[in-house]
C-alpha positions in Angstrom: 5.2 -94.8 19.5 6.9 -92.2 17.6 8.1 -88.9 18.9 7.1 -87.2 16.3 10.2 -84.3 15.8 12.4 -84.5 13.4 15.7 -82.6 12.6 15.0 -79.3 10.3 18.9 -77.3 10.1 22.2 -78.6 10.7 25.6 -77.1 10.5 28.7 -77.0 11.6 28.1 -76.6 15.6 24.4 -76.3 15.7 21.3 -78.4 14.8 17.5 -77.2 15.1 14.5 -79.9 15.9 11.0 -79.7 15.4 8.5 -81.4 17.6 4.8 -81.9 17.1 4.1 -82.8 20.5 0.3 -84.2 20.7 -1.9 -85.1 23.6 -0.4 -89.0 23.5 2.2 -87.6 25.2 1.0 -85.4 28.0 0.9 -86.2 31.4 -1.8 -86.7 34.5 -1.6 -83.4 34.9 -3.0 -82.3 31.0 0.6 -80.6 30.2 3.5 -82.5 27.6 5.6 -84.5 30.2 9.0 -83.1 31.2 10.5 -86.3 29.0 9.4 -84.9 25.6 11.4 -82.0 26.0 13.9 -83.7 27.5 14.4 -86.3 24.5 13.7 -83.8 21.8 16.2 -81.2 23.7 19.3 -83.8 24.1 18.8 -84.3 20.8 19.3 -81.4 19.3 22.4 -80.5 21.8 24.5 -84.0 21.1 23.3 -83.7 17.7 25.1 -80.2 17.6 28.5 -81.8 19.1 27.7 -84.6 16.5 28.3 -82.1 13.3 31.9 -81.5 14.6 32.8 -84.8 14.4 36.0 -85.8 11.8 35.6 -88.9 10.0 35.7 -92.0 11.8 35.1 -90.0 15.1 32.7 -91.2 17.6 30.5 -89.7 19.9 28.1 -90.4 23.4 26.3 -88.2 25.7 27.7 -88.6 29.5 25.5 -86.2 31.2 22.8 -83.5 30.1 20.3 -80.8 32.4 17.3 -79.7 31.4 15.6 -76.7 33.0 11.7 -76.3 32.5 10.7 -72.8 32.2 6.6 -73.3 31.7 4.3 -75.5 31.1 3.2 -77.1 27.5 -0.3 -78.3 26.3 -0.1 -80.5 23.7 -1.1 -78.7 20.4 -0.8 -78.2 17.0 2.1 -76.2 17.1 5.2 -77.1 16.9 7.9 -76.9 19.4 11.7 -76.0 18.0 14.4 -77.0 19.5 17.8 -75.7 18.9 21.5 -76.8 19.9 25.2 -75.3 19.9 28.5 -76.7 20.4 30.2 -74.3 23.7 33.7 -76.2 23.4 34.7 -78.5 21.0 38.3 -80.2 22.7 39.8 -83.5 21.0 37.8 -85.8 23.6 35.1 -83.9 24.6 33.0 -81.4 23.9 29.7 -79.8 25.8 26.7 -77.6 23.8 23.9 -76.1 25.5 20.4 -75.8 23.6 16.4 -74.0 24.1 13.1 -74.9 23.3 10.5 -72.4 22.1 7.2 -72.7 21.2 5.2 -71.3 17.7 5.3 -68.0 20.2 8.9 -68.2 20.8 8.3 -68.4 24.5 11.1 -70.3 26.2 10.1 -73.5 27.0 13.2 -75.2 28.5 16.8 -74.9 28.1 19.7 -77.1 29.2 23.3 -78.5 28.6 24.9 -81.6 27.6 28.6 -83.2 27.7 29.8 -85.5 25.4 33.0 -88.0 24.9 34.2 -88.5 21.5 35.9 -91.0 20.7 39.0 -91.1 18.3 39.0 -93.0 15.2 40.0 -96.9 15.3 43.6 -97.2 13.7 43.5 -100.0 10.4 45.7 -103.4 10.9 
């Protein structure tokens, strides 16, 4: 099933997402589950890190947090998500990011840490 989000802006240190997250993904309860956000958020934070990265550099996520502000019925609207690099160091970097709604209500927010990995040297 597709997620349905897609990225919208990039630059150098930040990336924006935008989600369309239907009822095929909410939860028992009737609300979009926590994992939406949490896929569409990582996303947009190691995506961030990502557009700092020199040629030939690498990149993974080692450990993200989400934190879920309110509740999200699935809807029309989109949700945006946006991320920004905090530190940018030669093997790591960490970005934090925010979800909004069509409202701009915060949705969730969070941050990530990332290794990157330095380019392979040529024989």
């Amino acid at each position: 099933m597709p997620l349905n989000f897609q990225l919208s802006a990039a630059e150098h240190g930040s990336t924006e997402f935008t989600g369309w997250p239907g009822p095929q993904f909410a939860n028992p309860g009737g609300v979009v589950h926590g994992g939406y956000l949490a896929v569409i958020l990582s996303s947009a934070m190691s995506c961030a890190v990502h557009t700092t990265l020199n040629e030939g550099e690498g990149y993974t996520t080692t450990n993200f947090t989400v934190n879920l502000t309110r509740p999200l019925k699935p809807g029309p609207g989109p949700v945006i998500a946006s991320g920004v690099v905090v530190h940018r160091g030669r093997q790591g970097a960490t970005a934090e990011g925010r979800i909004v709604d069509d409202t701009g209500k915060l949705l969730a927010h969070g941050t990530t840490t990332c290794v990157i990995f330095a380019p392979r040297k040529q024989d």
